[in-house]
MILO-284528 format. One record per residue: residue number from 1; x, y negated, z of N, C-alpha, C, O in turn. Coordinates in pm, whole numbers. Atoms other than C-alpha are relative to their C-alpha. Example, Ala and Ser with C-alpha at 12.3 -4.5 7.8 and 13.67 -1.06 7.14 Angstrom:
<atoms>
1_89_119_0_1230_450_780_90_-120_0_194_-118_66;
2_-82_119_-6_1367_106_714_-77_-109_73_-26_-220_90;
</atoms>
This chain:
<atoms>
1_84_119_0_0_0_0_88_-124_0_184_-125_77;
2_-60_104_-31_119_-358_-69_-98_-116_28_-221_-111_22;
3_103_114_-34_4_-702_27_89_-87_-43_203_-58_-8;
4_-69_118_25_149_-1013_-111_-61_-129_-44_-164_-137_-111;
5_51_195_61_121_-1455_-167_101_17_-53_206_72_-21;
6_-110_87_113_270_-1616_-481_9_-127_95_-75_-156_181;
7_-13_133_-23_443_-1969_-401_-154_-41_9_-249_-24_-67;
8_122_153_56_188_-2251_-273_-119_84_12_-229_29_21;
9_193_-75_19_-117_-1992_-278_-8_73_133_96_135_159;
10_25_-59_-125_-245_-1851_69_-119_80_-47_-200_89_45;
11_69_-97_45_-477_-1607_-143_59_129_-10_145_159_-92;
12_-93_-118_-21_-379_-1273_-34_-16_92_-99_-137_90_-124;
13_-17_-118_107_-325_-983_-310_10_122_54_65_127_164;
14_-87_-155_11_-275_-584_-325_-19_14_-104_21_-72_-183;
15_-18_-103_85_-352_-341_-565_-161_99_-2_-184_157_105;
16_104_-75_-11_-684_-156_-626_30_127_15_-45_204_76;
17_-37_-132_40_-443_159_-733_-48_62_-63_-42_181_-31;
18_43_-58_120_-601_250_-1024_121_84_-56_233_33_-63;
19_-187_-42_4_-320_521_-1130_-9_-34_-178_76_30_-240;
20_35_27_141_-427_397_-1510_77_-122_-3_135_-124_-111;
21_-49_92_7_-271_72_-1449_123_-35_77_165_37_167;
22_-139_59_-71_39_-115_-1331_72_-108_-11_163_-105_-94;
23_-17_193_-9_112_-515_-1269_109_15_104_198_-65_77;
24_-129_63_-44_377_-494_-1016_143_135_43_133_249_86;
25_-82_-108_-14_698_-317_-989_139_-55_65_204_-126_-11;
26_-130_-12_-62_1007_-342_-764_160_-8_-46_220_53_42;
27_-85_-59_13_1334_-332_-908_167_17_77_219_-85_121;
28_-148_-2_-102_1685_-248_-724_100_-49_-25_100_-69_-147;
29_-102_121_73_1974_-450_-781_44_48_-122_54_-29_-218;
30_-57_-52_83_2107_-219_-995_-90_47_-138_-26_108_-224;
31_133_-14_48_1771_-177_-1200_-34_127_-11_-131_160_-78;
32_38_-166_-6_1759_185_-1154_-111_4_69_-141_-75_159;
33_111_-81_-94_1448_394_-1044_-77_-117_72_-65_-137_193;
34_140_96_-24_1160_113_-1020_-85_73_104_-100_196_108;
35_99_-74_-135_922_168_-696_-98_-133_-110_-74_-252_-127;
36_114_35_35_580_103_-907_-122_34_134_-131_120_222;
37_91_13_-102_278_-5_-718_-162_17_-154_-205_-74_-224;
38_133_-33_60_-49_155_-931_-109_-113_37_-102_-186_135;
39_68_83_11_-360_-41_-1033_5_-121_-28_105_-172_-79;
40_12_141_107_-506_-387_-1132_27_-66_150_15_-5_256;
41_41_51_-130_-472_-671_-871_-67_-67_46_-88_-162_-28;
42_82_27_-104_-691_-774_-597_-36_-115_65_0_-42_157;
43_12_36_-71_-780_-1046_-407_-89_82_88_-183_156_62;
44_43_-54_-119_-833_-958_-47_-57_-74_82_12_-162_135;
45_4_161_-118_-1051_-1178_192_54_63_121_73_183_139;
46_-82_2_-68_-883_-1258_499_-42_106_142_40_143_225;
47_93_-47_-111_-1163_-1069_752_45_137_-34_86_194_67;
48_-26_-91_86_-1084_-752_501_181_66_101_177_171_164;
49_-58_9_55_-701_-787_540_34_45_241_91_135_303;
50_38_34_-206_-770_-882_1021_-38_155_-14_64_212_-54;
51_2_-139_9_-902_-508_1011_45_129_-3_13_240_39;
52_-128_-162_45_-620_-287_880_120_-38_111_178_-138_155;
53_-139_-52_-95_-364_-159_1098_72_41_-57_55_135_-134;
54_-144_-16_62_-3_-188_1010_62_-16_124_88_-114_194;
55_-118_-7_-123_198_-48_1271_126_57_-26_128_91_-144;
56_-136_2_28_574_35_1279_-21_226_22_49_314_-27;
57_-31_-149_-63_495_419_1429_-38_53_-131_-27_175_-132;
58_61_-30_118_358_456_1075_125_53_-95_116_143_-179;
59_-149_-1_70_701_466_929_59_125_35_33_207_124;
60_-119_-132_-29_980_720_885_94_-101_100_100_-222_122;
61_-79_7_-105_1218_723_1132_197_-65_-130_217_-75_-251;
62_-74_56_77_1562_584_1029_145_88_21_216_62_118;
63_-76_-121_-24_1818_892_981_127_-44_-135_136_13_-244;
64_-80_70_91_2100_679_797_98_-5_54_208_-33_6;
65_-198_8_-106_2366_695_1076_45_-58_-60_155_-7_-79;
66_-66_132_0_2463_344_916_21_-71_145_-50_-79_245;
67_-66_100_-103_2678_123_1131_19_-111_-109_41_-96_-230;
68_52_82_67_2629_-211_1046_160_-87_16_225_-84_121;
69_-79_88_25_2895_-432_962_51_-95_171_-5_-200_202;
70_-29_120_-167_3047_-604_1357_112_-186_-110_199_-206_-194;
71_-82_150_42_3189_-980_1253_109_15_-45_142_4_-163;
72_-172_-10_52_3560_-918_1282_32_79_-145_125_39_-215;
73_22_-79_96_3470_-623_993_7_-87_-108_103_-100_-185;
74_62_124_109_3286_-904_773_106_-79_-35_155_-85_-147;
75_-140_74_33_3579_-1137_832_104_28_-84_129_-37_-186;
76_-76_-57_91_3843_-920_712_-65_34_-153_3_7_-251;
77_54_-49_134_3606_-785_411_51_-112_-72_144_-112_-153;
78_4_133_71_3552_-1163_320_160_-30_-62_186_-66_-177;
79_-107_97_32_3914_-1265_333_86_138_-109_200_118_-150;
80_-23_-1_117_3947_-989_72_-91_-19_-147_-67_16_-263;
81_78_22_134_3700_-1079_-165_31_-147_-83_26_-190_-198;
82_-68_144_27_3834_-1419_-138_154_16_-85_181_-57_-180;
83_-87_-20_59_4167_-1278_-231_-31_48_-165_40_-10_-247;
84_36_-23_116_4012_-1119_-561_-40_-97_-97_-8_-96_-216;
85_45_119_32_3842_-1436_-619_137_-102_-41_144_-161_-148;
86_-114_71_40_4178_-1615_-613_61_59_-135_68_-11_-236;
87_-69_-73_109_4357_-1335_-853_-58_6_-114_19_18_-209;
88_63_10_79_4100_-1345_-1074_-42_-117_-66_-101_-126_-174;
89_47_163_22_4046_-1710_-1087_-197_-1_-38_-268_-54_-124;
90_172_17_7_3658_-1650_-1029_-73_-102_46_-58_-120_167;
91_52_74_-32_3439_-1921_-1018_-99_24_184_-126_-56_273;
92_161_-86_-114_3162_-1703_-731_42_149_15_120_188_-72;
93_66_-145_-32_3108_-1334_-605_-84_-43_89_-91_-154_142;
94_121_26_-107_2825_-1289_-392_83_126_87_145_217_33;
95_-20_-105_-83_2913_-1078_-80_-106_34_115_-133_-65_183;
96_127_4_-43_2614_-930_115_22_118_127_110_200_99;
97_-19_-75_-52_2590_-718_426_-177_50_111_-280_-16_101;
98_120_-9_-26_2306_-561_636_-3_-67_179_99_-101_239;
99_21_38_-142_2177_-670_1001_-69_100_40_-167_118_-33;
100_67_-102_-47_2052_-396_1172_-111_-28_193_-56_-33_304;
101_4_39_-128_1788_-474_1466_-117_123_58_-226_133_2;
102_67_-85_-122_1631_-203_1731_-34_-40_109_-78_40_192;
103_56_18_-174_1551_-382_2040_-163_-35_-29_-203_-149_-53;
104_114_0_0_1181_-288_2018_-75_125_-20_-56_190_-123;
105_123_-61_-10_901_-62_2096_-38_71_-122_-13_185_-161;
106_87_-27_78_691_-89_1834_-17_-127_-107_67_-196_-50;
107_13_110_81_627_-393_1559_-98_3_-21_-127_118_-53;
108_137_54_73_282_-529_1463_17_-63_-105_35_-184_-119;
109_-61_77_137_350_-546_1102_-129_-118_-64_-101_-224_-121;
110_92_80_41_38_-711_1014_-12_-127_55_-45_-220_-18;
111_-63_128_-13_116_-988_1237_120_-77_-17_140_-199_-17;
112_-125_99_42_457_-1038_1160_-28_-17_-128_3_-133_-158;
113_25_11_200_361_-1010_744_-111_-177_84_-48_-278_117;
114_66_97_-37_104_-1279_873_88_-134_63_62_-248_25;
115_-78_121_-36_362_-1509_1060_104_-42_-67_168_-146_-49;
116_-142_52_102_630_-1488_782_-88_-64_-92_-35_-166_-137;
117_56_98_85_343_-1624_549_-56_-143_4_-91_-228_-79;
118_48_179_-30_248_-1929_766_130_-65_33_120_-177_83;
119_-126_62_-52_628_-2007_833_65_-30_-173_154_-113_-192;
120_-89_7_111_729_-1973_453_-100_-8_-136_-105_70_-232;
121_74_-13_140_462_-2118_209_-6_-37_-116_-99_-43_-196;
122_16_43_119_617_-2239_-33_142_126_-115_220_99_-206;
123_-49_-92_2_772_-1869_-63_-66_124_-105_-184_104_-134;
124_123_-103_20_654_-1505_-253_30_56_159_131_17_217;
125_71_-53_-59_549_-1334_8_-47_190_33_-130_235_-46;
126_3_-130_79_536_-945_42_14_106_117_120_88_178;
127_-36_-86_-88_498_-631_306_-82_122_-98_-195_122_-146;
128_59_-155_55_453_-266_148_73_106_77_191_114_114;
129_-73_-109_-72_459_56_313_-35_128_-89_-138_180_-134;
130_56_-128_85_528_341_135_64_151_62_124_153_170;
131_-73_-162_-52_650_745_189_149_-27_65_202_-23_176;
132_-190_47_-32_1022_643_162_54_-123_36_139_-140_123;
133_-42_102_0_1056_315_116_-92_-125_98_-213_-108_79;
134_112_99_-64_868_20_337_93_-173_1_182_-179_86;
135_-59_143_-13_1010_-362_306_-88_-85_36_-204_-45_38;
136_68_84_1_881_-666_379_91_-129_15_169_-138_110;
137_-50_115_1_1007_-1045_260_-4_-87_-47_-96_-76_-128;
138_109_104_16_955_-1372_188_129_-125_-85_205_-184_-8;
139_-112_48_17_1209_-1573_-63_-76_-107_-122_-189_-102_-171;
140_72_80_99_1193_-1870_-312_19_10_-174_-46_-41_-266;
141_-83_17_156_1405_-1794_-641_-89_36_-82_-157_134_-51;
142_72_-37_137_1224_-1773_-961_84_91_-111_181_28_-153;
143_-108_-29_72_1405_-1555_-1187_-54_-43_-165_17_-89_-255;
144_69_52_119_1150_-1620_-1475_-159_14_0_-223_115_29;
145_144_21_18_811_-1722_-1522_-82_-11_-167_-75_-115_-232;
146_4_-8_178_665_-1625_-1909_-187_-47_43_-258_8_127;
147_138_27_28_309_-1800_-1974_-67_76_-126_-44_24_-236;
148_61_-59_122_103_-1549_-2220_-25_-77_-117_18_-65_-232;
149_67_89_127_-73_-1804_-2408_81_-117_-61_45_-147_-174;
150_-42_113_46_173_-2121_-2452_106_66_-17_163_11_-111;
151_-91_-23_58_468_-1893_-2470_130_-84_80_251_-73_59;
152_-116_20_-122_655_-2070_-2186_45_14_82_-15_-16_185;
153_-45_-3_-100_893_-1993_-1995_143_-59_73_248_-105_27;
154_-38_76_-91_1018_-2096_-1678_117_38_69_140_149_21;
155_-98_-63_-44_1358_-2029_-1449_24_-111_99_-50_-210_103;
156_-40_59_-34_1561_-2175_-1208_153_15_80_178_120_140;
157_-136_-46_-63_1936_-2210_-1068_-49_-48_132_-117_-148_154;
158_-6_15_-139_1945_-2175_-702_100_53_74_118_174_84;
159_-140_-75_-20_2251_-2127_-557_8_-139_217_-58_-231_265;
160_-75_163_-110_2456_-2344_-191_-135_55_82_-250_80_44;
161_58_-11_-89_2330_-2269_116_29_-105_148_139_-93_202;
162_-30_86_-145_2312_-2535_454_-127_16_63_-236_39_10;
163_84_32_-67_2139_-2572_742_-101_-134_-50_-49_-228_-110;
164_36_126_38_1860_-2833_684_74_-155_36_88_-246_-46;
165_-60_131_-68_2026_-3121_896_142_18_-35_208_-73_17;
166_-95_52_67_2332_-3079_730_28_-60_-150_-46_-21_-240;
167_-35_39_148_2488_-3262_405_90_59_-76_193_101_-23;
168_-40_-123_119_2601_-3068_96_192_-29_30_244_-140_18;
169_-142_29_49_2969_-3069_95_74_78_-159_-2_154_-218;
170_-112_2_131_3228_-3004_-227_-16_172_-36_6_211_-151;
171_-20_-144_-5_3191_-2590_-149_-153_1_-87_-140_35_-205;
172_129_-62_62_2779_-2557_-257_11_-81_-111_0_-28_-221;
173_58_74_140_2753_-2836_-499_138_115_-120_105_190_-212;
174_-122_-118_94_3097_-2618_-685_-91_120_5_-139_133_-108;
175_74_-88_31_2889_-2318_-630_-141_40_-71_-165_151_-119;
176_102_-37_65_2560_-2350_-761_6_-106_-122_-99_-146_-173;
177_-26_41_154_2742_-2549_-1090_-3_103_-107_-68_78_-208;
178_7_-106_77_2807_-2208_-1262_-117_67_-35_-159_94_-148;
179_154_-75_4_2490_-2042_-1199_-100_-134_-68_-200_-85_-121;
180_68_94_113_2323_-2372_-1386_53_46_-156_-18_81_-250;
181_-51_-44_114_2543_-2291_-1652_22_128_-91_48_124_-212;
182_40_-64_68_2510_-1980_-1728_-165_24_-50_-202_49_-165;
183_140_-19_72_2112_-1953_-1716_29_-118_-105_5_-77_-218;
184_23_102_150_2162_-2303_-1971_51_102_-129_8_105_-245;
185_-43_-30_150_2393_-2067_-2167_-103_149_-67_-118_193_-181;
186_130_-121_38_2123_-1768_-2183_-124_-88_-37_-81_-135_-143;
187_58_76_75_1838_-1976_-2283_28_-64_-97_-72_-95_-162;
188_37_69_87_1987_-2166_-2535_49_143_-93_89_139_-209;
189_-18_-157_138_2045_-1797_-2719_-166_-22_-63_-207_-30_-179;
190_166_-31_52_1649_-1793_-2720_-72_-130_-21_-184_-127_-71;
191_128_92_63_1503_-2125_-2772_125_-148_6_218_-176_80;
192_-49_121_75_1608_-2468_-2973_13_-134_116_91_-229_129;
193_-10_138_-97_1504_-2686_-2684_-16_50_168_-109_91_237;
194_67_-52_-162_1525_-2604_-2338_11_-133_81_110_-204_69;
195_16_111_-132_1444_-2873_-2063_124_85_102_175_195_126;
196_-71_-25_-161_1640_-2917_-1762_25_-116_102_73_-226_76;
197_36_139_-95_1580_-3119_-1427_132_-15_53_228_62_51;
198_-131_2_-114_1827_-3259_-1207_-22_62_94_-133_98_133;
199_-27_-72_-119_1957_-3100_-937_-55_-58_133_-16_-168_172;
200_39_37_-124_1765_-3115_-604_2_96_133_0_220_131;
201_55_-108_-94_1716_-3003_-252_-113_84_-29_-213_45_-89;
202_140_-117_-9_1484_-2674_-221_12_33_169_120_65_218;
203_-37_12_-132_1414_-2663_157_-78_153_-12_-144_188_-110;
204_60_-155_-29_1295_-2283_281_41_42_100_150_93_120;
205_-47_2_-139_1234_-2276_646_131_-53_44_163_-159_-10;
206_-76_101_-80_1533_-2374_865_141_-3_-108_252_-29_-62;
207_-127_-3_65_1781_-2345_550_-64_-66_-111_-184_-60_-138;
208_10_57_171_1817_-2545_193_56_29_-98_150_96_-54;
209_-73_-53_119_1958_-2466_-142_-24_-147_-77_-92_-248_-60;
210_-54_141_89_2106_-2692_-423_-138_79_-137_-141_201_-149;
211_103_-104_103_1799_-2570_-721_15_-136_-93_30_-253_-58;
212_27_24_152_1780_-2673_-1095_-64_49_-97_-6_135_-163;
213_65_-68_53_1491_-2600_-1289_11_-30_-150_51_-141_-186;
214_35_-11_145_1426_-2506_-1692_-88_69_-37_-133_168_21;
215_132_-6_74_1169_-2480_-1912_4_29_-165_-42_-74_-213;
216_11_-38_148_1182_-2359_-2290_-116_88_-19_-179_147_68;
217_85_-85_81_959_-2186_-2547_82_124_-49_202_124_-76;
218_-94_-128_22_1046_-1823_-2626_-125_80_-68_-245_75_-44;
219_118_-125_50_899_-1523_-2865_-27_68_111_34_51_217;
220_77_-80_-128_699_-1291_-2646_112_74_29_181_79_130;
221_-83_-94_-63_905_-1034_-2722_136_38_-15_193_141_-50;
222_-101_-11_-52_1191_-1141_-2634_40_-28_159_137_-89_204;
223_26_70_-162_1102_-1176_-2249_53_127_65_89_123_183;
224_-82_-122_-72_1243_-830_-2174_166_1_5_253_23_89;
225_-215_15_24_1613_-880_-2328_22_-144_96_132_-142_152;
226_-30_70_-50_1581_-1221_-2152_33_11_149_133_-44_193;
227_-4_-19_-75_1528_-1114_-1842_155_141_46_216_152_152;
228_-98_-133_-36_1793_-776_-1862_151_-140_-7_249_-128_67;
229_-120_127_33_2054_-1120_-1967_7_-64_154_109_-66_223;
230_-8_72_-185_1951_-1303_-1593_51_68_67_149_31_130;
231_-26_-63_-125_1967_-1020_-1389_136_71_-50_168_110_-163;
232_-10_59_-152_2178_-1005_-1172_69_-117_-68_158_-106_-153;
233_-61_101_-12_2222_-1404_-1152_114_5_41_177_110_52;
234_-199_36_-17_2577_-1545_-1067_-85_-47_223_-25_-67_328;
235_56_52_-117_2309_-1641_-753_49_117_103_83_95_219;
236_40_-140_-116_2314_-1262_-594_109_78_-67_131_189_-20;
237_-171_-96_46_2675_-1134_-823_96_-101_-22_170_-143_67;
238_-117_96_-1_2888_-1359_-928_-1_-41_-149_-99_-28_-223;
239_-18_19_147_3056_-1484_-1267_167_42_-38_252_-44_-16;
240_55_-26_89_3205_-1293_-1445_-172_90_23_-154_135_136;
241_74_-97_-29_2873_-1077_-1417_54_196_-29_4_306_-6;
242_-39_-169_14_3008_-730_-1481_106_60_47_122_181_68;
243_-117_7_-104_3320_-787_-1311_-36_2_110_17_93_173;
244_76_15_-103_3113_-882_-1018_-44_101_82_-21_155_190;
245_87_-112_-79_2886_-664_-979_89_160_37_67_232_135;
246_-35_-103_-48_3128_-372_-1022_132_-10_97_193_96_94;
247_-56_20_-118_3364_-478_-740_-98_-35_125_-62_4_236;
248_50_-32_-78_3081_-559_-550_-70_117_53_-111_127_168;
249_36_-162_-42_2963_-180_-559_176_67_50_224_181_49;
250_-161_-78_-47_3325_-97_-444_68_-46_98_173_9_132;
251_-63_30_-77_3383_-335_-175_-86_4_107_-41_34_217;
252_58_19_-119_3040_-393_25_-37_212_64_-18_312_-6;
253_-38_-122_-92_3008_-60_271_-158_110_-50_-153_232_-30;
254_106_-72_47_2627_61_115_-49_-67_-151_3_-163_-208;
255_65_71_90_2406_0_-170_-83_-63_8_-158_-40_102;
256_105_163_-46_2192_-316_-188_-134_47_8_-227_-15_59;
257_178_-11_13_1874_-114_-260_-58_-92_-74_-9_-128_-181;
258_80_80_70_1636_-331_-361_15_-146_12_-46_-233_-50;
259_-46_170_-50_1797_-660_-201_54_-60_-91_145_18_-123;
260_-40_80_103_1899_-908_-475_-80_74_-123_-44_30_-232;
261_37_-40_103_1688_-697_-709_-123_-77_-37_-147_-183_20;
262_134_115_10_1362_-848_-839_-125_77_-7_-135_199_-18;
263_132_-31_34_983_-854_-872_-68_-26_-161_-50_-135_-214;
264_65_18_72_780_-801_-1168_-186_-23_29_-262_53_88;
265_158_-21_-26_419_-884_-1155_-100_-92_-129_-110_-215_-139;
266_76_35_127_193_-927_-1481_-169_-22_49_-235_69_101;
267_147_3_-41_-180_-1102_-1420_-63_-19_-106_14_60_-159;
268_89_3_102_-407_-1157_-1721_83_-119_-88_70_-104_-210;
269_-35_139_44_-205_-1532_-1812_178_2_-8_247_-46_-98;
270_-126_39_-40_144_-1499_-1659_72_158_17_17_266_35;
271_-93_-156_-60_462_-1220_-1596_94_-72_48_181_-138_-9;
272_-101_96_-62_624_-1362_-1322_124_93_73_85_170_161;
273_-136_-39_-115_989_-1231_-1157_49_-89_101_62_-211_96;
274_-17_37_-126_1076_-1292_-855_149_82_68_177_201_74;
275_-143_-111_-17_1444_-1218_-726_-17_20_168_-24_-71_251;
276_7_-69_-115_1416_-986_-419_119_-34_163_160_50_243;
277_-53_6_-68_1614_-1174_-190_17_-19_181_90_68_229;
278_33_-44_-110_1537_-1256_208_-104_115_25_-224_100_5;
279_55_-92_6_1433_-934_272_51_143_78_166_184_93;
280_-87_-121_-75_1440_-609_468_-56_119_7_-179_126_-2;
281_65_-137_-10_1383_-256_499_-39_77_141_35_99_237;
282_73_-21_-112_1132_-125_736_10_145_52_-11_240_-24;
283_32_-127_-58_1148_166_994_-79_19_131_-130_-74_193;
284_100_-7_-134_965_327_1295_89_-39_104_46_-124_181;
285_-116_71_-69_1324_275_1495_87_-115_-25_170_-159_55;
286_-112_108_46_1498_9_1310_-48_-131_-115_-145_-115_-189;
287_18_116_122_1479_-312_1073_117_23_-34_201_61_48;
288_-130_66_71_1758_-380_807_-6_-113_-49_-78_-129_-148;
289_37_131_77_1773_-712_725_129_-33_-108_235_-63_-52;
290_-80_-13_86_1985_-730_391_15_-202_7_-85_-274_2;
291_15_81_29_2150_-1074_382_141_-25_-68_225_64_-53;
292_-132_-28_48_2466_-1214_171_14_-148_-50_-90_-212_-68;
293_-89_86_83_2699_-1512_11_38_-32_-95_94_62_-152;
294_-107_31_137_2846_-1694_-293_92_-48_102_68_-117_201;
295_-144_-48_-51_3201_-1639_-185_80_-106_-158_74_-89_-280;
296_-77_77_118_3427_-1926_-372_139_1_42_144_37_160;
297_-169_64_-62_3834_-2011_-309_-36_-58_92_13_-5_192;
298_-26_57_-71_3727_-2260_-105_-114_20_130_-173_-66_195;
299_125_-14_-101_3482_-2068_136_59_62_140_114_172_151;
300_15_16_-181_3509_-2093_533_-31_149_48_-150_175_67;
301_95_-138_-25_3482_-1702_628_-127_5_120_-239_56_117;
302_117_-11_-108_3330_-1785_989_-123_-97_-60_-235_-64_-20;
303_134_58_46_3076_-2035_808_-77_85_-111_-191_61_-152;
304_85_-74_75_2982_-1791_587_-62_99_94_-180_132_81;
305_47_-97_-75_2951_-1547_851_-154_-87_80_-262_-29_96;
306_106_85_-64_2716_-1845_1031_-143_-12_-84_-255_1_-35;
307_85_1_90_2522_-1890_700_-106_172_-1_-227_187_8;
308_109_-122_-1_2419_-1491_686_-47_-10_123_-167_-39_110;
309_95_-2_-129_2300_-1493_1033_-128_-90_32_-217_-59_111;
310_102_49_21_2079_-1786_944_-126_53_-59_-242_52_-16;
311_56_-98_69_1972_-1571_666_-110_69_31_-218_51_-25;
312_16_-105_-41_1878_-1276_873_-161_-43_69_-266_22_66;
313_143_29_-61_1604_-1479_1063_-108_-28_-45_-199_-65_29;
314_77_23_43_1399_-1511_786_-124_75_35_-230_22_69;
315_112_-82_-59_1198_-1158_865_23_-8_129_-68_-22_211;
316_18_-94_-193_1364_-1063_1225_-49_-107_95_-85_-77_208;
317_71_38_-158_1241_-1398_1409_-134_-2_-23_-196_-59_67;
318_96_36_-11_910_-1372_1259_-76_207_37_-188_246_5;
319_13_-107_-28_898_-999_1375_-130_8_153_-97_-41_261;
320_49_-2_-109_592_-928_1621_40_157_73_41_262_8;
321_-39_-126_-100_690_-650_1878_-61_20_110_-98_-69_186;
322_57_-17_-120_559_-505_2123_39_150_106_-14_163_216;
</atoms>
């Protein structure tokens, strides 16, 4: 079963599960083996939605004998990815690690899915529990937005991470320059004119990002090759992209799963993606909260280490327990 809000909309969604149909699908960073969610989708009223019980005892148990990354670990990792980054003369890698939290009972998922959607609404939105897999998370990146009928679509660079009450320094605005530049250089493969805004704050709960949006016209069907070209952004791998990604399967300690991977979801008008990022995987003993970095030459390891822990509180402080 899933439940999810698009940005801006407090109209809740699932899935009827019609096994004839299929509008939203999961994919893992690596785009392997899609977790499809059957049927057309739903609005749910909210009295409907107060009713169902989503509890944590519902879940598999968590038989992963992962050990989670301790600081000093992270530190050292960092200060070699930083070294690769130097040898390589790489603009970015992303480096990502998990948070692992157990001090609890039991979780009332239906109220924490409920308190991550009034804390983060200008977020998607998202708790599903399934046999194997159960996540739930709440993030802003667009990876692409295709309009059926006008044939437009939408994107955006989002890169640079600060606390709100701080000011950008020389490290994010350098980091989320590349990731503008490559989505500009993938769009202008597919269309003659692409828009593009200036660069602004994107605030999302107690953290901000540097974001730059675009807008072009594109054939329909070329919205699949466009999208296999984005993923994985320079946002959640790095640049080069293939360099990236395969040192980051060789240096971080598991696989990302579905964290940095994205959402598909097709409604009668729109096929919107959504990149799978604050986000975590649900058990009857444990949360994972997957969180991670653009890693530059000139990046601070303990402030990066400060930045994921910001991260992390996106699901675990809105976690109800009991």
């Amino acid at each position: 079963m899933i439940y999810f809000k698009f940005p801006f909309d407090e109209k809740l969604y699932s899935t009827d599960e019609n096994p004839t149909e299929n509008h939203i699908s999961f994919y893992s960073f690596d785009s392997l083996n899609p977790i499809d969610f059957k049927g057309k989708l739903i609005e749910l009223q909210p009295e409907i939605f107060d009713q169902t019980v989503i509890s944590s005892k519902s879940l598999s148990k968590d038989n992963n004998n992962f050990i989670a990354e301790t600081k000093d670990e992270y530190l050292k990792n960092l200060e070699k990815v930083i070294k690769i980054i130097k040898e390589n003369n790489l603009p970015k890698l992303v480096y990502s690690r998990r948070k692992i939290f157990t001090d609890f009972n039991e979780i009332d998922l239906k109220e924490s899915f409920k308190k991550l959607c009034q804390f983060y609404p200008n977020a998607f939105r998202y708790i599903f529990i399934g046999e194997e897999n159960s996540w739930m998370g709440a993030f802003s990146e667009v990876l692409g937005k295709f309009n059926k009928k006008t044939h437009e679509f939408k994107t955006m660079s989002l890169a640079g991470t600060m606390p709100v009450s701080e000011n950008w320094s020389e490290k994010e605005i350098e980091e989320q320059k590349p990731v503008t530049e490559y989505i500009r250089n993938i769009l202008n493969n597919y269309s003659e004119n692409v828009e593009e805004s200036k660069t602004y704050d994107h605030i999302s709960g107690n953290i901000k990002h540097l974001r730059t949006d675009f807008k072009a016209k594109i054939h329909p069907e070329k919205l699949d090759q466009i999208i296999k070209d984005l993923h994985p952004t320079p946002a959640v791998c790095g640049i080069p992209k293939d360099f990236c990604k395969e040192n980051i399967q060789k240096i971080e300690k598991v696989s990302r799963e579905l964290y940095a991977g994205y959402i598909k979801i097709e409604t009668e008008e729109t096929v919107q993606y959504f990149v799978n990022l604050r986000c975590s995987k649900l058990y009857r003993d444990s949360v994972h909260s997957f969180v991670g970095g653009g890693i530059t030459a000139q990046s601070n390891p303990e402030k990066e280490w400060t930045e994921t822990e910001l991260k992390s509180e996106v699901v675990l402080k809105n976690l109800v327990t009991l």
